[in-house]
N, C-alpha and C positions, 0 to 999 in steps of 0.2 A: 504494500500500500504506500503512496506517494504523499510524502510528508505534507500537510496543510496549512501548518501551525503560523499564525499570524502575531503572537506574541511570546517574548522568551519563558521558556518556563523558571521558575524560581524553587528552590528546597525548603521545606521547612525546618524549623528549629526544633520543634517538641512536636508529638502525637497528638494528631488532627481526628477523631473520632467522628464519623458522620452520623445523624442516625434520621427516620423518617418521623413522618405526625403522629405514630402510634407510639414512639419511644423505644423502637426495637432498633439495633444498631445496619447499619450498611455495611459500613467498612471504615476505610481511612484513608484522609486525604495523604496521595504520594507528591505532589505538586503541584503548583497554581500558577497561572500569569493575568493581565488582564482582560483575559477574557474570557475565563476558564478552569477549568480545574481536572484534577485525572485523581479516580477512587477506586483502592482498591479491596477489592470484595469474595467474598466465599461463595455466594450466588451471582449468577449472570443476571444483568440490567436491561432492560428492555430499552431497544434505540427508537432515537425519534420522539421521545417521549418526555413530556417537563414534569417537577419535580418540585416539591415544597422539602429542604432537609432543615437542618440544624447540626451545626456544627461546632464541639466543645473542644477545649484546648486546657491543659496546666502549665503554661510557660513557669520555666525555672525562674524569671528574673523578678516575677511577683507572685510564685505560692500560691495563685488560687482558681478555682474554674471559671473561667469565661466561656457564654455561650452565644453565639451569633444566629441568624436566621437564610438561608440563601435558597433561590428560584434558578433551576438546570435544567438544560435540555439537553441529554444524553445523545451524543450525537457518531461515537466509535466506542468497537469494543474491541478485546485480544483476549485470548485465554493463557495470563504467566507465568501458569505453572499447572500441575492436574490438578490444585484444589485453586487457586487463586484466575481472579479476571480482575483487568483493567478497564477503567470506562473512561472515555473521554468524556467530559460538559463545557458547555457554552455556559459562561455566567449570565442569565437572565436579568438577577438583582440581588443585591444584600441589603441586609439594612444596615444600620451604622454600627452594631455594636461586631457584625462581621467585616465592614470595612475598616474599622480598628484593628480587629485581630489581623486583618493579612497586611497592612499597613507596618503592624509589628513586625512581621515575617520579614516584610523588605529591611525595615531598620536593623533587624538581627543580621542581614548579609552585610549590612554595610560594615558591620565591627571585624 
C-alpha cells in the first residue's frame, strides 16, 4: 500500500489508553500527527466508519489521569502481529482537554 500520510507522525511519551462510550477499552494510541492518529488493538476496527473514543493518559511529569474526548474516522487497517491490528484515523475533533494532552506530546519531543 502506497504511503498517504499528509502529516509527520509524532511518539508518544507515556500510555495512551483509548477506550469507547460504553467504557470498554480499544487499544492504545501508537502515534499521532495532525491529522490523525494510528491504534492499536486486539480486535479489528471496522473502516470507513466514525467514532466517539476517549482517551486517558498518566504522564510522568504530573502524576495524575487526564482524560480527553476525540471524533475518528477509521480510514486503514494492517494486521501486526497474529493477535494485534493497526488502524489508521482521521482526526475529526477533540475537545480541548484532548488538545492539551497531544499539545503535551509535542512539548515532550521538544526536551
Amino acid at each position: 500500500m502506497k504511503d498517504q500520510r499528509r502529516f509527520t507522525r509524532k511518539s508518544l511519551h507515556c500510555m495512551v489508553s483509548v477506550f469507547n462510550g460504553e467504557g470498554s477499552s480499544v487499544g492504545n494510541l501508537v502515534d499521532y500527527s495532525e491529522g490523525g492518529v494510528m491504534v492499536a488493538s486486539y480486535l479489528a476496527i471496522a473502516l470507513n466508519e466514525t467514532f466517539e473514543f476517549s482517551i486517558v493518559d498518566i504522564p510522568n511529569n504530573i502524576g495524575r489521569k487526564r482524560t480527553g474526548k476525540i471524533t475518528l474516522k477509521s480510514v486503514w487497517s494492517h494486521q501486526l502481529t497474529n493477535t494485534m491490528f493497526g488502524t489508521g484515523f482521521e482526526l475529526i475533533e477533540a475537545d480541548e482537554q484532548a488538545k492539551e494532552m497531544f499539545a503535551s506530546y509535542d512539548d515532550a519531543q521538544d526536551d
